[in-house]
Rosetta silent file (secondary structure, phi, psi, omega in degrees, C-alpha in Angstrom):
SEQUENCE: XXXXXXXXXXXXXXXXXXXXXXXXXXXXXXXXXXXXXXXXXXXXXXXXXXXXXXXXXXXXXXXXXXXXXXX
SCORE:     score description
SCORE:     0.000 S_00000001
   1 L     0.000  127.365  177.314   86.506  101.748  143.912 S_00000001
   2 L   -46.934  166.110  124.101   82.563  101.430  144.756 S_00000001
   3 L    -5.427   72.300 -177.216   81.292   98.251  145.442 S_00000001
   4 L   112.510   -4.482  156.584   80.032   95.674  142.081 S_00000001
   5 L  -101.824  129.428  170.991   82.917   97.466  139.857 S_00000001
   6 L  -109.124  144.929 -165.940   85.721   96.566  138.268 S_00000001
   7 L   -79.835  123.826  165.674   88.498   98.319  137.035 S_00000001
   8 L  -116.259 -175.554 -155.941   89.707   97.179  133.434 S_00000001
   9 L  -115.886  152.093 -152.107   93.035   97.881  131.932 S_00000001
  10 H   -58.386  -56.601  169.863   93.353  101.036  129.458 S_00000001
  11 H   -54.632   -7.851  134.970   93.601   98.544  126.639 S_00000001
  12 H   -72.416  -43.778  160.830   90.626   97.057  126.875 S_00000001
  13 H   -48.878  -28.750  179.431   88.593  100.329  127.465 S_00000001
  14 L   -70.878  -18.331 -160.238   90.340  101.700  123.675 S_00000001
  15 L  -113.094   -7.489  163.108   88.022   98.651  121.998 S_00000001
  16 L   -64.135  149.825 -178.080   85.150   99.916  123.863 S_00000001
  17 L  -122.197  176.839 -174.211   83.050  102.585  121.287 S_00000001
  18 L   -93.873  126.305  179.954   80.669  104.872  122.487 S_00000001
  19 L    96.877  -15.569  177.449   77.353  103.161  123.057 S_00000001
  20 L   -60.342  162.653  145.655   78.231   99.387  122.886 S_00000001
  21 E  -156.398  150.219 -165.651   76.856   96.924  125.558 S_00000001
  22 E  -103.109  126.111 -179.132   77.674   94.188  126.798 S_00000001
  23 E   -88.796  178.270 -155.310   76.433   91.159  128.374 S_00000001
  24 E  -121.971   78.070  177.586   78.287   89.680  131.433 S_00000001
  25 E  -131.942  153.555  163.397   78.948   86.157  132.412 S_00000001
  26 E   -90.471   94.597 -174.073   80.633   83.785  134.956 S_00000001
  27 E   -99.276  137.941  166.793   82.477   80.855  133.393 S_00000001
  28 L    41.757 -101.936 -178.326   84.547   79.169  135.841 S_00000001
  29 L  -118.286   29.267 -159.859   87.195   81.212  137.472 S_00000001
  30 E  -142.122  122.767  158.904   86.747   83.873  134.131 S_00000001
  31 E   -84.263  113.903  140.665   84.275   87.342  133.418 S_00000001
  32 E  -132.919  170.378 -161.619   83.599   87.628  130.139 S_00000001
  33 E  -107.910  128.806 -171.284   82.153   90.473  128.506 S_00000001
  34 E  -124.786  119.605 -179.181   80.256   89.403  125.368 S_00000001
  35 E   -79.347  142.313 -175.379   79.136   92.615  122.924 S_00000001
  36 E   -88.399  117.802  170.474   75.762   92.786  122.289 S_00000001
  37 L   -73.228   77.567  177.357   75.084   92.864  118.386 S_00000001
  38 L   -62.432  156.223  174.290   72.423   95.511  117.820 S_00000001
  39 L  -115.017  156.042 -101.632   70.522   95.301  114.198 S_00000001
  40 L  -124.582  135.656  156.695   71.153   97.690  111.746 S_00000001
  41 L   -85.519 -170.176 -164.324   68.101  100.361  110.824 S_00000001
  42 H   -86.015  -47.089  178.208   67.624  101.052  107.156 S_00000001
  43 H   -60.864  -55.589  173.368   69.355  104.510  107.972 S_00000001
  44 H   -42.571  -64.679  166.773   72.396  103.143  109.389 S_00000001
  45 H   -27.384  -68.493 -169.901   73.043  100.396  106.754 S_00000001
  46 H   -58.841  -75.865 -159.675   73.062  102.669  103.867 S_00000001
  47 H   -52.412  -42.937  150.630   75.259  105.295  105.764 S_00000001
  48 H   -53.926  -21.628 -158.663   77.911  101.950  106.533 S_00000001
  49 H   -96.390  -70.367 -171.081   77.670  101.338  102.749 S_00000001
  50 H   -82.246   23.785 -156.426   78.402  104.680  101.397 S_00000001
  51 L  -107.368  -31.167 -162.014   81.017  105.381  104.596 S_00000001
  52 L   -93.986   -6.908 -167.667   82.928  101.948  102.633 S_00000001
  53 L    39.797  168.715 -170.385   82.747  103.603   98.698 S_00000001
  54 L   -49.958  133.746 -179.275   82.888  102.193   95.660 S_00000001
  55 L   -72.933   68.244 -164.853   83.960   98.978   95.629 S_00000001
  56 L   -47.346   13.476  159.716   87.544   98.888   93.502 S_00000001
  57 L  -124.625   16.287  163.838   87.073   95.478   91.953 S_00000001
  58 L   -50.702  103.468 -172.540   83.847   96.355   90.772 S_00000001
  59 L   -54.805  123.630  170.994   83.312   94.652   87.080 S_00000001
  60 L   -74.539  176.114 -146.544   82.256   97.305   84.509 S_00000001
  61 L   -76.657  -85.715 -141.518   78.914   96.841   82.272 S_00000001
  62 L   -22.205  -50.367 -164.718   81.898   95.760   79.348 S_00000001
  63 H   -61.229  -66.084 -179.387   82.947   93.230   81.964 S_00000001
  64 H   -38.923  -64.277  178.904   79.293   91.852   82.995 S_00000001
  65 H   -32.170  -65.123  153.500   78.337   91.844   79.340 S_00000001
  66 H   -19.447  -63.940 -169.739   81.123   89.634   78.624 S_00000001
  67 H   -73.371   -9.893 -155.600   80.779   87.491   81.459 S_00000001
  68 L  -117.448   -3.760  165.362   76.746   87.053   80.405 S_00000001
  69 L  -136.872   63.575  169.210   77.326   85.799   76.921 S_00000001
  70 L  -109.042  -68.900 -154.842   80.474   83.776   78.253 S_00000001
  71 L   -99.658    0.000    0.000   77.571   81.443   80.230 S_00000001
């Protein structure tokens, strides 16, 4: 193994995705790897949104209607 790498066990490499990254620190005697939380473009959102479908406890107008002369 080169030099400044370490080898991590196959079960940690499956929660890697193609393209994360990670920052790096030394606590104590312990590396941790902390994922870096990119923000979301306009394009992306929307494509997580409709990748999640229709929401199946979604109230129908009858329902809303209801609930709005309820209050």
């Amino acid at each position: 193994m080169p030099k400044g790498e370490i080898e991590l066990p196959d079960e940690i490499k499956a929660q890697f995705g193609p393209g994360d990254e990670y920052q790096v620190f030394l606590i104590e005697n312990s590396i941790v790897l902390k994922k870096i939380q990119k923000e979301l473009d306009i394009k992306e959102w929307f494509r997580r949104i409709e990748e999640l479908g229709p929401d199946p406890n979604q109230p129908t107008l009858e329902e809303i209607s209801k609930i709005v002369k309820e209050v």
